[in-house]
N, C-alpha and C positions, 0 to 999 in steps of 0.2 A: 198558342200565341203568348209573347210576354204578356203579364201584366200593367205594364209601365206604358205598351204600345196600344191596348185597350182604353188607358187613360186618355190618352194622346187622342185616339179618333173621337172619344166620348168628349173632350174637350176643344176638338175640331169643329165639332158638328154644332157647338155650341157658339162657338163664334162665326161659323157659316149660316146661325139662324138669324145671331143680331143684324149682320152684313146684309142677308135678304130684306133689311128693314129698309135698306138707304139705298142698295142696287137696282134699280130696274131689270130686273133677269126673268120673268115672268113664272116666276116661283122655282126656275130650278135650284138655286142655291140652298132657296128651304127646303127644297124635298130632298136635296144631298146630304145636308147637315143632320136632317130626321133619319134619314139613314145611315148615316153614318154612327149617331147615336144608338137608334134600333140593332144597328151591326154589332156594336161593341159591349153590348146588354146580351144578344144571342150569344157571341163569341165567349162571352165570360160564365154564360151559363154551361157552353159545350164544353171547356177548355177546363175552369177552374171548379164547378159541379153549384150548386144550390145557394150554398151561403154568401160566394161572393157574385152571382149573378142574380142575385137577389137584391146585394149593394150596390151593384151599377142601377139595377131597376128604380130600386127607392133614391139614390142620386140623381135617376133621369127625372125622375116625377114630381122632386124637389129643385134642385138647382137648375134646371130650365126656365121654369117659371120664374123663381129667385131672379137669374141672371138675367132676365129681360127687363123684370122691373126697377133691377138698380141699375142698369141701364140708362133707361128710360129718364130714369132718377138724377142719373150724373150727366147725361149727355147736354142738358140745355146748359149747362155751367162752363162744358169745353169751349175751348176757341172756334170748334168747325161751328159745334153746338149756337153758337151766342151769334155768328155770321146766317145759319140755314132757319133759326127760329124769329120770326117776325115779333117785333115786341111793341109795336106801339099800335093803336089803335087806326081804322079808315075809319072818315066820316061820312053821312049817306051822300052827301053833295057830290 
């Protein structure tokens, strides 16, 4: 497999995890995107041998995380973000 196409799924997968955040799909999107990840960690191990499927590994195990929480981090600040998050308080009445 290229290189560059490894990227691409590993960075697929990562946007298919955020998207399972806001879609009602009953987890498949995140089980696609985990594999799709998973896929491209295997593949770079088969393909390119130890060293660089090693760097997709420690990439998954860091920038997933990473990418969720600046995420998380930017999302109340967007346009959808400030429209889907509720900001004022209910009173018990």
């Amino acid at each position: 497999m290229n290189l560059l196409f490894l990227t691409g799924l590993f960075f697929i997968g990562l946007i298919a995890i955020i998207v399972e955040f806001f879609v009602p799909a009953a987890g498949l999107i995140g089980i696609i995107g985990g594999g799709s990840i998973i896929g491209s960690v295997v593949m770079a191990y088969l393909d390119y041998g130890i060293l660089t499927g090693s760097a997709f590994l420690l990439g998954a195990l860091i920038l997933t995380p990473l990418m969720i929480m600046f995420y998380f981090r930017i999302f109340p600040k967007t346009i959808i973000g400030k429209k889907l998050i509720l900001n004022t308080n209910q009173s018990h009445e």
